[in-house]
C-alpha positions, -999 to +999 in steps of 0.1 A: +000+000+000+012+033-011+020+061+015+007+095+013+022+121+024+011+158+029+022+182-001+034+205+025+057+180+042+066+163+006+070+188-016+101+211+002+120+173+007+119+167-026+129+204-033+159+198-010+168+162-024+169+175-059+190+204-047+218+181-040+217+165-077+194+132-062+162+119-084+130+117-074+105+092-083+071+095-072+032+088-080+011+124-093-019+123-082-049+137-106-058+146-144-046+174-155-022+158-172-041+136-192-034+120-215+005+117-217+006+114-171-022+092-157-025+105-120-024+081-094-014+051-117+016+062-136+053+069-121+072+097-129+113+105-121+120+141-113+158+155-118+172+194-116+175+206-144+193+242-148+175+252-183+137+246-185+129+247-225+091+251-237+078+213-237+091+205-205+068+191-180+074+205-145+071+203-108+066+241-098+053+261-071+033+287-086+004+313-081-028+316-097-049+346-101-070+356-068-054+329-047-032+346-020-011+310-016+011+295-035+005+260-048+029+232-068+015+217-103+028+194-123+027+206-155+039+215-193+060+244-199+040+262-225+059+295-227+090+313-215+085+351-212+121+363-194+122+349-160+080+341-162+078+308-166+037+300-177+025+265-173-008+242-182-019+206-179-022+187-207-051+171-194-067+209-189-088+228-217-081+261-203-060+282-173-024+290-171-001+287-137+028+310-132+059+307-117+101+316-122+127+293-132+136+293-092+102+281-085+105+249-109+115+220-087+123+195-111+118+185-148+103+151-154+127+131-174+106+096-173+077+084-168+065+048-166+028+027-162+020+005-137+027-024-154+066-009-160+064+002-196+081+035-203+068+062-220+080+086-240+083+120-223+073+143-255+073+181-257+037+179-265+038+200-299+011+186-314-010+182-283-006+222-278-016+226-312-048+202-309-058+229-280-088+237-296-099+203-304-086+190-270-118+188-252-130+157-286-096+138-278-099+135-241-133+126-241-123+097-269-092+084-244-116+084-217-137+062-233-115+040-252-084+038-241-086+049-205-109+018-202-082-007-207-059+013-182 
């Protein structure tokens, strides 16, 4: 049985772990990063990384609009504007997180299914471009392929 562990308690350890050049693996919980991360199921392994390119999916603490707290996300990179740093889930059809490049934890570099498979960790190109469309092709993975999951 997995143990959970409080964000808050978590989330500055693994901050500190991947500080000292150590990797992290660990199970993300939720969807917003459907289709390519399935929360609670799949594995991912964090490591530093120094220069955060568009594509990358991160662990970040960032701030969202009218919230006085900062949270942490796991999500893509979808632009770089100086030292602003915007995110969004894949799995999301709309909202963008904010953060700097000191706020980005760690960069996922693999991720793998519960039955050990790798998969690829894309820059999502084509899945940023589908953004439109986004909301037909998660509602046909949820239906068809989610179910043999």
């Amino acid at each position: 049985m997995p143990h959970l562990v409080a964000n808050a308690i978590l989330i500055p350890e693994m901050d500190s772990l991947l500080k000292e050049g150590k990797e992290i693996l660990f199970t993300p919980s939720g969807n917003s990063m459907r289709p390519f991360i399935e929360g609670g199921k799949d594995t991912v392994l964090l490591k530093k990384k120094d220069d955060v390119k568009v594509g990358d999916m991160c662990l970040a603490w960032v701030s969202r609009p009218h919230q006085e707290q900062q949270s942490y996300v796991l999500h893509r990179v979808i632009r770089i504007e100086g030292e602003r740093v915007v995110l969004m889930g894949d799995g999301n059809l709309q909202g963008e997180e904010y953060c700097t490049s000191k706020d980005i934890i760690g960069t996922v570099v693999r991720i793998t299914t519960p039955w050990g498979k790798n998969k690829p960790v894309t820059k999502g190109r084509l899945w940023k471009l589908l953004l439109p469309q986004r909301w037909f092709w998660l509602k046909v993975y949820r239906h068809t392929i989610l179910k043999c999951y």
